[in-house]
Legacy VTK file of the C-alpha trace (Angstrom):
# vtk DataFile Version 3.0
C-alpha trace
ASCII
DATASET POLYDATA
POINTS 426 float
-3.688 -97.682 64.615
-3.898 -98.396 68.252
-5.983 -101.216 69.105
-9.152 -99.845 71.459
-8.929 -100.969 75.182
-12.387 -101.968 76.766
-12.916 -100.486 80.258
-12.129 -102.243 83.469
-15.177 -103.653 84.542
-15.618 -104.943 81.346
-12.458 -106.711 80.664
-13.348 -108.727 84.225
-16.582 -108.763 84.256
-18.022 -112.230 85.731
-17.895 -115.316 83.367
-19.054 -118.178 85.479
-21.680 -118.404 88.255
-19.059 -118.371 91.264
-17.392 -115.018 89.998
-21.316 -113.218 90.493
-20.699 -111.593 93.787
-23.867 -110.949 96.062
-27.697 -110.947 94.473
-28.297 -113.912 96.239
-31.773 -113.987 94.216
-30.235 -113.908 90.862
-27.369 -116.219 91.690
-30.535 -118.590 92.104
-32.197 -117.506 89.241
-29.125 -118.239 87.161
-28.472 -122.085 88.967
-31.942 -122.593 88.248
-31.521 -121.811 84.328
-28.451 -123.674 84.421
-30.324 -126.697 85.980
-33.111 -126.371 82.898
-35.925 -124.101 84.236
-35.466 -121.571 81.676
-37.850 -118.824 81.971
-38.051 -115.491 81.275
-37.040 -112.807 83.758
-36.776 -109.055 83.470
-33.645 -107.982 85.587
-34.380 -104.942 87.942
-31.832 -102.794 89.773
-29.035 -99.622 89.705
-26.361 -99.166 87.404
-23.603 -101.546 88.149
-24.994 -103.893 90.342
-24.782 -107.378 88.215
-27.150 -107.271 85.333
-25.057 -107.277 82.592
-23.209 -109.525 84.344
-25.342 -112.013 84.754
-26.228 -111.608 80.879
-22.569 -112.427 80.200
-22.611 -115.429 82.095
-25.725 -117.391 80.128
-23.876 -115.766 76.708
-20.716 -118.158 77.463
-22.985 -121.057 78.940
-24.980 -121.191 75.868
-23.615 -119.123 72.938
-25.064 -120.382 70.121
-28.409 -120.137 71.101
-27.669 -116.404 72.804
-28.906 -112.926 70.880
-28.429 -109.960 71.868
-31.635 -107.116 71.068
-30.471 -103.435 71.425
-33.454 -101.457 73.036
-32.256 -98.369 71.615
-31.646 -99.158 67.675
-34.206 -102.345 66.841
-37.731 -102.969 66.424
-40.383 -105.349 65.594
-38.491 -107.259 62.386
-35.024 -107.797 64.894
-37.314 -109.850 67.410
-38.790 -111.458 64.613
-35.139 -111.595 63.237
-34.019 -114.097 66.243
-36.782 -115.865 66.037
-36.220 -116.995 62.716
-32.355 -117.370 62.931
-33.045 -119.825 65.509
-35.370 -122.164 63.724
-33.391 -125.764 64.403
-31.732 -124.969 67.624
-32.642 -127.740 69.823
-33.235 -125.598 72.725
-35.045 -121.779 72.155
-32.984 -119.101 71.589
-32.495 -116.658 74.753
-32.950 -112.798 73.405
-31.193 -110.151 75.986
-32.705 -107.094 75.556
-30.747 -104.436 77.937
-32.779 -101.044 78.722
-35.579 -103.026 77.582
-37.581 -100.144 79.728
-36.581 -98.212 76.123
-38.950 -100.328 74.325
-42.287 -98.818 72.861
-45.448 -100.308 74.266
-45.884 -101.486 70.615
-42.538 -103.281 70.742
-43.190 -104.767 74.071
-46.445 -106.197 72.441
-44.415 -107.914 69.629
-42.731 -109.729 72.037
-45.440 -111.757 73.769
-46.533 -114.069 71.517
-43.339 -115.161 71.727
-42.642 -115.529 74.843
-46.175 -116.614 75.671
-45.217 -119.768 73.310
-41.818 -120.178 74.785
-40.225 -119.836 71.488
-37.784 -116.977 72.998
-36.557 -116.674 76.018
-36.489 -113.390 77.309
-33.571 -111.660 79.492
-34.814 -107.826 79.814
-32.535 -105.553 82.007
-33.616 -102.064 83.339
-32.713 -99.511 85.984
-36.474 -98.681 86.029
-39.741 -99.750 87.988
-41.040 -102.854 85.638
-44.285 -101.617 87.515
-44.563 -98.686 85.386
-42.148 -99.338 82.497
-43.245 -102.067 80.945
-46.809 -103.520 80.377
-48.537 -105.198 82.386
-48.841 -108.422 80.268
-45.497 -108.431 79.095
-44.524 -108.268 83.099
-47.082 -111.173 84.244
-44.936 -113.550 81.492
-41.378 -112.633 83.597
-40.005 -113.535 86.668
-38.784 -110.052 87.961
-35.389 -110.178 89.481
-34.672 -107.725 92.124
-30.751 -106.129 92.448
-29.567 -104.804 95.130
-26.607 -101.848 95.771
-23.451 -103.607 96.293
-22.565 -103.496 100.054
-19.012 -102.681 100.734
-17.801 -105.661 101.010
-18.940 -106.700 97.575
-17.173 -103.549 96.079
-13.933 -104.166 97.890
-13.671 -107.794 96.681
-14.362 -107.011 93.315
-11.798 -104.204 93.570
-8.940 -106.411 95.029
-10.096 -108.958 92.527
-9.461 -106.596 89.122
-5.922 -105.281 90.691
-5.034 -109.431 90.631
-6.197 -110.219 87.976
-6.043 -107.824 84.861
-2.978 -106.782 83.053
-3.614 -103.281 82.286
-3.964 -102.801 85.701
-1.309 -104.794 86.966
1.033 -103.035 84.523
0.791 -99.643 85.981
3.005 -101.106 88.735
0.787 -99.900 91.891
-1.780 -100.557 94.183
-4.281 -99.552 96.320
-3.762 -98.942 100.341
-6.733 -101.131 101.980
-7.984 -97.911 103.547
-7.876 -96.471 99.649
-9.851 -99.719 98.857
-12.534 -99.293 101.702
-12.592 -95.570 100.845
-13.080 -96.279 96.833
-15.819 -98.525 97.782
-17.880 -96.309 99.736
-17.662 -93.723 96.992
-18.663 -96.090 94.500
-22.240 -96.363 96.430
-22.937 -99.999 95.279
-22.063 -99.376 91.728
-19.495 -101.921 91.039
-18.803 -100.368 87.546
-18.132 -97.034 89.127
-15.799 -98.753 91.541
-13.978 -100.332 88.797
-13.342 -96.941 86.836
-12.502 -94.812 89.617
-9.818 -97.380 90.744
-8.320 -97.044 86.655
-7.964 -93.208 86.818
-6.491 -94.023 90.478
-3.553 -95.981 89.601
-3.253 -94.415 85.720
-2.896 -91.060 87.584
-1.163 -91.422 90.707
2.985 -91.387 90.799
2.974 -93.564 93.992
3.151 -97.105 94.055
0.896 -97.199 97.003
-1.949 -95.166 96.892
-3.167 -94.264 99.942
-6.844 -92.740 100.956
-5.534 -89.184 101.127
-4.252 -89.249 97.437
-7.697 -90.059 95.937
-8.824 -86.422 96.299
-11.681 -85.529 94.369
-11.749 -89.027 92.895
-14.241 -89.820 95.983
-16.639 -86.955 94.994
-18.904 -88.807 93.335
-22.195 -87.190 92.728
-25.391 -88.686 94.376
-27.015 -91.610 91.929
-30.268 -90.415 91.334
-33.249 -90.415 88.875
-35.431 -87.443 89.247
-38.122 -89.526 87.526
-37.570 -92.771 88.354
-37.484 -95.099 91.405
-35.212 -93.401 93.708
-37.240 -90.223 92.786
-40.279 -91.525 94.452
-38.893 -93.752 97.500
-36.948 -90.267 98.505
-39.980 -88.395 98.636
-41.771 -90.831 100.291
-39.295 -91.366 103.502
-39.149 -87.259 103.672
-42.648 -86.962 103.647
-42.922 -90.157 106.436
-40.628 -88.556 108.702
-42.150 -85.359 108.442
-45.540 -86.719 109.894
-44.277 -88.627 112.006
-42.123 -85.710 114.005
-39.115 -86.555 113.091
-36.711 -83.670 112.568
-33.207 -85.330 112.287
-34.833 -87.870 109.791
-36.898 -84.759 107.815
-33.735 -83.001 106.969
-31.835 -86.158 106.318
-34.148 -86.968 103.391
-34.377 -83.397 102.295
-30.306 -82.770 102.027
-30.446 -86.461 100.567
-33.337 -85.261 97.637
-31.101 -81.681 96.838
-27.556 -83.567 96.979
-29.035 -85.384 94.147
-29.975 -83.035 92.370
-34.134 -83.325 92.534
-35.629 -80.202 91.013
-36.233 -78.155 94.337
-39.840 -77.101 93.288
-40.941 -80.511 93.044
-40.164 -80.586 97.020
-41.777 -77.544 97.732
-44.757 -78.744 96.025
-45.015 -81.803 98.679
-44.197 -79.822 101.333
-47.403 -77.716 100.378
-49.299 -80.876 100.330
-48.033 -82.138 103.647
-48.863 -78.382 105.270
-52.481 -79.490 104.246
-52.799 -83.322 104.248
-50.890 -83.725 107.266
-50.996 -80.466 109.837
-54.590 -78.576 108.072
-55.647 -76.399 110.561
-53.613 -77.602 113.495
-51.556 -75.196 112.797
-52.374 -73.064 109.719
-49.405 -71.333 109.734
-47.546 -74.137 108.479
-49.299 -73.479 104.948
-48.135 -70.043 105.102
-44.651 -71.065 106.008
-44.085 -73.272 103.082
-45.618 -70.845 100.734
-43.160 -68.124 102.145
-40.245 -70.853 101.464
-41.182 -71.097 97.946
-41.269 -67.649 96.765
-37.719 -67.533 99.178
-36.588 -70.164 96.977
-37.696 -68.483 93.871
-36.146 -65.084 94.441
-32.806 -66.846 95.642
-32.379 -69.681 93.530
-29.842 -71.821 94.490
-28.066 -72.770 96.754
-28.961 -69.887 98.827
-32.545 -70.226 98.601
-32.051 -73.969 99.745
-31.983 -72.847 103.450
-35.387 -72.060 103.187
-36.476 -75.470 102.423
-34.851 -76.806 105.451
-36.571 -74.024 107.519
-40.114 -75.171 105.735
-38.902 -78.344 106.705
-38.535 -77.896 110.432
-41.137 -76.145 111.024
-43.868 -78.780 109.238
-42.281 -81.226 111.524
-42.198 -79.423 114.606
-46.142 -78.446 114.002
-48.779 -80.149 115.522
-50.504 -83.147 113.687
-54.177 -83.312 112.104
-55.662 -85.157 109.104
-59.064 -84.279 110.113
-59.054 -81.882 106.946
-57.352 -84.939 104.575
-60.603 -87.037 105.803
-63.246 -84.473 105.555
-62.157 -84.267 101.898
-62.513 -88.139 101.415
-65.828 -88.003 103.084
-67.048 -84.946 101.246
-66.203 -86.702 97.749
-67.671 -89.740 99.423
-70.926 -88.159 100.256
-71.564 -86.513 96.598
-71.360 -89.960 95.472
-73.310 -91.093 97.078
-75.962 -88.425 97.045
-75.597 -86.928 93.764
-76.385 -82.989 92.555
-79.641 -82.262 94.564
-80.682 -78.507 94.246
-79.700 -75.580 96.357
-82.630 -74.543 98.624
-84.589 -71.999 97.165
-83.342 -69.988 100.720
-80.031 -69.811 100.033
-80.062 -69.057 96.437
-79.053 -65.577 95.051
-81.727 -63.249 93.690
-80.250 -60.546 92.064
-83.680 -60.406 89.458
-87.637 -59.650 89.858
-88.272 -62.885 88.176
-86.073 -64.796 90.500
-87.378 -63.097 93.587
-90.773 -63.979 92.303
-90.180 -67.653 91.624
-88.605 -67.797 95.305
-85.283 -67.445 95.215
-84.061 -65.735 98.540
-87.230 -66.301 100.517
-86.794 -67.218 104.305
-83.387 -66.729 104.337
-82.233 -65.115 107.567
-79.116 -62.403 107.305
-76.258 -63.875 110.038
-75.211 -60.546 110.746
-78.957 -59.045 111.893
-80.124 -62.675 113.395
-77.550 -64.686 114.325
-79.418 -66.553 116.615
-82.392 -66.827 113.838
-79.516 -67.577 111.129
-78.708 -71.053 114.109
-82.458 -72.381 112.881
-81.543 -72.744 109.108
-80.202 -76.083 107.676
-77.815 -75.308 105.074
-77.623 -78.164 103.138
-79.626 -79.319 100.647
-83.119 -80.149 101.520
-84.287 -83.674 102.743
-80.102 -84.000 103.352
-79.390 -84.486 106.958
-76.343 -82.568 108.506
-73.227 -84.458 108.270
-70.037 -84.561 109.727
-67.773 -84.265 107.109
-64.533 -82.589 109.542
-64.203 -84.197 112.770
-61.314 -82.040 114.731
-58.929 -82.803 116.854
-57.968 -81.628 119.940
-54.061 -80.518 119.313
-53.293 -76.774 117.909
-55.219 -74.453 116.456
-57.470 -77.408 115.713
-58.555 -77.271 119.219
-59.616 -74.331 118.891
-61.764 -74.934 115.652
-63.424 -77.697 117.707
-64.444 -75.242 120.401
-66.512 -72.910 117.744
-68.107 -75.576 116.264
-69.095 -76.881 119.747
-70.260 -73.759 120.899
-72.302 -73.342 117.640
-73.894 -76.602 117.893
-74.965 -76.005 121.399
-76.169 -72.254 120.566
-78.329 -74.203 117.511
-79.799 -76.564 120.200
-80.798 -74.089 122.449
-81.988 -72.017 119.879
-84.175 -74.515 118.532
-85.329 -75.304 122.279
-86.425 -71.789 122.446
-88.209 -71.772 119.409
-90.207 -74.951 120.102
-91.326 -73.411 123.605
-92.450 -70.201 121.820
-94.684 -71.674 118.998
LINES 1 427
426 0 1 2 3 4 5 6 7 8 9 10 11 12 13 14 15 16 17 18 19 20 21 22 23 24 25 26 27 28 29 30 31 32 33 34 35 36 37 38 39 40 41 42 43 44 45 46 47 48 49 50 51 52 53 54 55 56 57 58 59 60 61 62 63 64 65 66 67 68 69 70 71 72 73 74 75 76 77 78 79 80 81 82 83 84 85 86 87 88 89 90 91 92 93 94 95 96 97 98 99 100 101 102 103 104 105 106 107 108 109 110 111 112 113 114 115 116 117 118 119 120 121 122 123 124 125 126 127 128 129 130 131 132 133 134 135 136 137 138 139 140 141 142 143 144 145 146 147 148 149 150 151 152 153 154 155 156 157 158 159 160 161 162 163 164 165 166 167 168 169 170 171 172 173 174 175 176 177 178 179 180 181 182 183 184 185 186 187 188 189 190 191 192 193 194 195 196 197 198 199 200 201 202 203 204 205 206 207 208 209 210 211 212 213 214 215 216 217 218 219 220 221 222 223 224 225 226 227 228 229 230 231 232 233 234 235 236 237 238 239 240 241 242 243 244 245 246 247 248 249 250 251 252 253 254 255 256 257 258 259 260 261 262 263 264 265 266 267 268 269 270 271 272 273 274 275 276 277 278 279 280 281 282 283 284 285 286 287 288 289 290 291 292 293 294 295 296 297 298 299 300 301 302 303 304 305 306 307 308 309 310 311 312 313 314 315 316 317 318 319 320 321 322 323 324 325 326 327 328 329 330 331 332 333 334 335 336 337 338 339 340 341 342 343 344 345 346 347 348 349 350 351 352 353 354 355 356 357 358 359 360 361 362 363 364 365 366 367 368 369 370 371 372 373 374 375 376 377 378 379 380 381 382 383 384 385 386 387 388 389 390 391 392 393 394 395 396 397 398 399 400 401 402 403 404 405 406 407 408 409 410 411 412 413 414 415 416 417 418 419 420 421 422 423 424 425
């Protein structure tokens, strides 16, 4: 039976400090634990970017005394497993737990006693926020390493270094152009590991002995990392929605082609772009409501990718509109203000009285009909009573908004003199 044949980036993947390329902060994280200031750390980044490296590298430093915990398959009684396998070490055992972001809240639990006491060190590595994957006093007992994407560089170095190094690789008997290098690299989009295989099925596939850019083909079309739940989900989302208010077009679409490349479920989009047509335009220009709402049944009836367009259309068109969060803060204040006030009763006034009890009791009485006084209707407070009026919506003077200002002004001033009148006549 042939004997199995671990993937590239495996067979080379860093075994001493010097051979971790970039992640300047782990590379001192892991001279530090070298040095004696062991403490645990949950590692935080993409796929392929040096965590399981780094992993590696304390397994050969200290192997006796290294476990590894499989997120997926144990529980409780593995943790307490290591624990009790490494009664007599002279040093406490180091338990590397990758996807530890897998981990049950209960299983998370389990583990702090022990690292509270120091009697495990604990290596946790995960593609997800720590913020929201793991608990908050699990987190506070972990120094939370940050990796970055690759940069080019980085990729192309690693590249050059498995085509020198490993046999399989080397026995294919060909090589990579540096422009197929530099090109590889960029496809790989900081994922060393993806660099690694792409540049296997390059050289196991190719007849040439030097491949050049051009023969990489579809090799290059890598799809978009993303995690439509995760991380990326939410910083994409953010910059399209920052752009957006801010004006900038270019930038809006950018993010937008950037979140459907990836695959992000198109609805989820539409849904912010709702919320920006109120939070960040209102009634500047309430059209732009309208517009998005129009984009989403588009999208709906079209599907993709044809009913994509309409979500860059939605997209322009938020961006090119005028600018208001007066209704955002009117909605802050108005939560604000029944706080802070409570549920006092509606004036007798302006209550309904659809019964001959309710008429009797009040209800109704002294309220004046708009349409026959409108001037009489000015005189009425219409808020509860012993409330003072207050402004809640403060327009701006941009768009339709402007506008909306004008009314209220004119309404205001028609109340005043109203009330003028009325002093002068009683």
């Amino acid at each position: 039976m042939e004997k199995h044949t671990p993937p590239l980036a495996y067979r080379i993947r860093p075994a001493r400090l010097d051979e971790l390329v970039g992640q300047a902060e782990a590379r001192n994280f892991l001279e530090g634990f070298i040095a004696g200031k062991r403490r645990s750390a949950i590692l935080w980044g993409p796929p392929g970017t040096g965590k399981s490296s780094l992993a590696h590298i304390v397994e050969k430093l200290y192997p006796d005394s290294y476990f590894l915990i499989s997120a997926v398959t144990s529980g409780v009684q593995d943790i307490k497993r290591v624990v009790k396998l490494a009664e007599g070490l002279p040093v406490p055992p180091i338990a590397f737990i990758d996807e530890i972001h897998r981990f049950t809240r209960v299983q998370q639990d389990a583990l702090l006693p022990y690292v509270e006491s120091g009697e495990i060190v604990l290596i946790g590595a995960t593609t997800e926020n720590p913020s929201f994957s793991l608990s908050a006093p699990l987190l506070s007992r972990c120094q939370v390493i940050l990796f970055r994407p690759l940069e080019h560089p980085h990729i192309e170095g690693i590249v050059r270094r498995a085509m020198d190094m490993d046999a399989t690789v080397k026995s294919f008997g060909r090589s990579l152009s540096d422009e197929a290098v530099k090109a590889l690299s960029v496809a790989a989009d900081g994922d060393a590991r993806a660099a690694l295989n792409l540049l296997e099925l390059a050289l196991a596939n190719s007849r040439k002995e030097l491949v050049e850019a051009g023969d990489l083909g579809a090799l290059l079309e890598r799809p978009l990392y993303h995690d439509k739940t995760g991380e990326r989900h939410y910083d994409l989302i953010s910059a399209f929605h920052k752009s957006v208010r801010a004006s900038d077009i270019q930038a809006s679409l950018y993010w937008l082609g950037r979140m459907l490349e990836g695959g992000e479920d198109r609805l989820f989009v539409l849904r912010r772009m709702i919320r920006i047509a109120s939070e960040d335009i209102g009634m500047a220009e309430p059209n732009a409501l309208r517009m998005v709402l129009s984009a989403k049944e588009a999208f709906t009836s079209l599907g993709s990718p044809e009913g994509e367009l309409a979500l860059y259309e939605a997209a322009v068109y938020l961006a090119c509109a005028p600018k208001s969060n007066a209704l955002y803060l009117a909605e802050k204040k108005v939560r604000d203000l029944i706080g802070r006030t409570g549920t006092p009763p509606v004036p007798l006034y302006l209550r309904n009285a659809p019964t001959r009890l309710m008429k009797d009791l009040g209800y109704g009485k002294g309220y004046i009909y708009a349409h026959d006084d409108p001037e009489g209707a000015l005189l009425v407070s219409y808020f509860p009573e012993g409330m003072e009026e207050v402004r809640v919506y403060i327009p701006r003077d941009i768009g339709f908004e402007k506008r909306v200002k004008e009314i209220m002004n004119a309404r205001k001033k028609a109340a005043a003199h109203r009330a003028g009148a009325y002093r002068k006549t009683s």
